[in-house]
C-alpha positions in Angstrom: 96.3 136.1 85.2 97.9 133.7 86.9 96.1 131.1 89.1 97.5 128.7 91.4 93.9 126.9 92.6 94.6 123.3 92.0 91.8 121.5 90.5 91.0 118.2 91.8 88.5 115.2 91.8 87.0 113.9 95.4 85.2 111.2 96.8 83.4 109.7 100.0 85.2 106.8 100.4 82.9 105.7 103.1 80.6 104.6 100.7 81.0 101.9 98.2 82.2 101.9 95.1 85.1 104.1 96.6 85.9 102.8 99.3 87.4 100.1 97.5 91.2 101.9 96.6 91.0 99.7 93.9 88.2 101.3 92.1 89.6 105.2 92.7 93.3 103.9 90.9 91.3 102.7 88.5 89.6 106.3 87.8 93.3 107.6 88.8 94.6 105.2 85.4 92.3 106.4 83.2 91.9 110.0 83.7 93.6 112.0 80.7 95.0 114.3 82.5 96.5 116.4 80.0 93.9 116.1 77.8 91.5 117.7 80.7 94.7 119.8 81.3 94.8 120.8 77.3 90.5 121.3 77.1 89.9 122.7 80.1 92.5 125.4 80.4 93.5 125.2 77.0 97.1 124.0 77.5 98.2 127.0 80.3 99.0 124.6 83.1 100.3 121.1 83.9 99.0 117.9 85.5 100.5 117.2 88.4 100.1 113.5 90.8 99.6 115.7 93.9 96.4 117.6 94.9 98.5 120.7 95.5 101.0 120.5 92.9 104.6 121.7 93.8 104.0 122.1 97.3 107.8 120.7 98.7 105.9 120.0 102.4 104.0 116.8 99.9 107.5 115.6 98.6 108.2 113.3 100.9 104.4 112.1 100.6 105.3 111.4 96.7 108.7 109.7 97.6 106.7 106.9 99.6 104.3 106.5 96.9 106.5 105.5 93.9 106.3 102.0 94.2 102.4 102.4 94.0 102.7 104.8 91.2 104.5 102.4 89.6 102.1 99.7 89.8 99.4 102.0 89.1 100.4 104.5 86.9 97.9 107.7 86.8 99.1 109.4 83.1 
């Protein structure tokens, strides 16, 4: 069947380490996502930059992020 519950990692960024954006685009960079993708779910879905992946009401969220995607990429 098909599911469409994203999957995501959280944090309390109140609380050091992460509170520090630095630290969580650090764990962003270096998360495999398709390899969590590929042995988690065996390959039947696809890693996505958004929490809720192909919502259209986050698109314009993702259009202001680019340059910081670019800096720090996350695949």
């Amino acid at each position: 069947y098909i599911c469409h519950w994203a999957v995501n990692l959280g944090f309390n960024i109140q609380e050091p380490p992460f509170d520090n954006p630095d630290i969580r685009w650090a764990i962003s960079y270096a998360l495999d996502r398709d390899l969590i993708v590929e042995a988690g779910w065996e390959g039947a879905s696809t890693a996505s930059e958004l929490f809720l992946p192909h919502f259209p009401g986050l698109s314009p969220f993702l259009d202001n992020i680019q340059d910081l995607l670019a800096e720090y990429p996350t695949t």
